[in-house]
C-alpha positions as CSV (number, residue, x, y, z in Angstrom):
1,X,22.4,-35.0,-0.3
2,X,24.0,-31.9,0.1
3,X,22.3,-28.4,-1.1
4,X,23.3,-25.1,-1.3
5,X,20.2,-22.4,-0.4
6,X,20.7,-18.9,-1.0
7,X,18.4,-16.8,0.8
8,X,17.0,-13.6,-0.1
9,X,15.2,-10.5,1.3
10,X,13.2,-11.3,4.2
11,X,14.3,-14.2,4.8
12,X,18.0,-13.0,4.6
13,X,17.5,-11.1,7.4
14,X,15.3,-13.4,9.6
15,X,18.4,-15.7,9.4
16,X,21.1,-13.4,9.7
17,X,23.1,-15.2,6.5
18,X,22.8,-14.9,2.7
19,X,23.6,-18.6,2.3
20,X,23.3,-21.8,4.1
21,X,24.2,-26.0,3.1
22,X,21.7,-28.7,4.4
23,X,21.1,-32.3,3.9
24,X,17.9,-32.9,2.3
25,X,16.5,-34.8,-0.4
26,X,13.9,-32.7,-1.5
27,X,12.1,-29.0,-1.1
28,X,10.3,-29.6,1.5
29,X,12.9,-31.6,3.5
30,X,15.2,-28.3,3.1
31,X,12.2,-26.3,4.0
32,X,11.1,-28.4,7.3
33,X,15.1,-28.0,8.2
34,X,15.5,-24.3,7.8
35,X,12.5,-24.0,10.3
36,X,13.5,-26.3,12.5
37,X,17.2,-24.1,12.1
38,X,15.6,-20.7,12.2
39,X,12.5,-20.6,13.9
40,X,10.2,-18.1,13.8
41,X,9.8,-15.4,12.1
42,X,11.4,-17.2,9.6
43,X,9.7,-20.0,9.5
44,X,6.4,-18.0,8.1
45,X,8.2,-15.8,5.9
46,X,9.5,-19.4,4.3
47,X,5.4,-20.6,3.7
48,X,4.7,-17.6,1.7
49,X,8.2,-17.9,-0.6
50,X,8.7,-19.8,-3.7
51,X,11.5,-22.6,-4.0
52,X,13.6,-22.2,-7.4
53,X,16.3,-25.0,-7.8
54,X,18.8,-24.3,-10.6
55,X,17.1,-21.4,-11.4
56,X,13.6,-23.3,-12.1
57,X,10.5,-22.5,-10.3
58,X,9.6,-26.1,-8.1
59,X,7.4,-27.4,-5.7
60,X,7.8,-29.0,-2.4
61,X,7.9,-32.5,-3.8
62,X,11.0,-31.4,-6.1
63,X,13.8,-33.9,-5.9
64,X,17.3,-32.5,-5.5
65,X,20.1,-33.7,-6.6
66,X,23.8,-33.3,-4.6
67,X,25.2,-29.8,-4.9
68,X,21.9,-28.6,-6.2
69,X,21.5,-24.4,-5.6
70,X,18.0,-24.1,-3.9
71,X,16.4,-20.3,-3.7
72,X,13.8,-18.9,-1.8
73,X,12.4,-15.6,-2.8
74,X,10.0,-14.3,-0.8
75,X,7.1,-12.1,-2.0
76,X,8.1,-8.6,-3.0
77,X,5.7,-5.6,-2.7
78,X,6.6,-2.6,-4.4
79,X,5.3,0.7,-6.6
């Protein structure tokens, strides 16, 4: 299947894009590609983030469905 991920923050900028497709059939299949696409830093940055697909909080064993929109969002610090 086919998934849109929209990356934000950190990992934005590790991969130089906002947005990306990939063929996966599940979080951690879309995860294990964008590391194997992007390398490190990246790669780490993507541990620590949370998934959301279709604006819902998921694990790793979430199954996607075609032209779902996967997020990460990386932690935030702030004050």
């Amino acid at each position: 299947m086919t998934v849109d991920v929209r990356l934000f923050a950190a990992l934005r900028a590790a991969a130089g894009v906002p947005r990306v497709t990939v063929e996966a059939g599940t979080v951690g299949e879309v995860r294990r590609a964008l590391e194997q696409r992007y390398g490190e830093p990246f790669a780490s940055r993507l541990a620590r983030s949370t998934a959301i697909v279709d604006e819902q909080a998921v694990d790793d064993d979430a199954v996607l469905s075609d032209g779902a929109e996967v997020a990460f969002l990386p932690p935030f610090s702030g004050g």
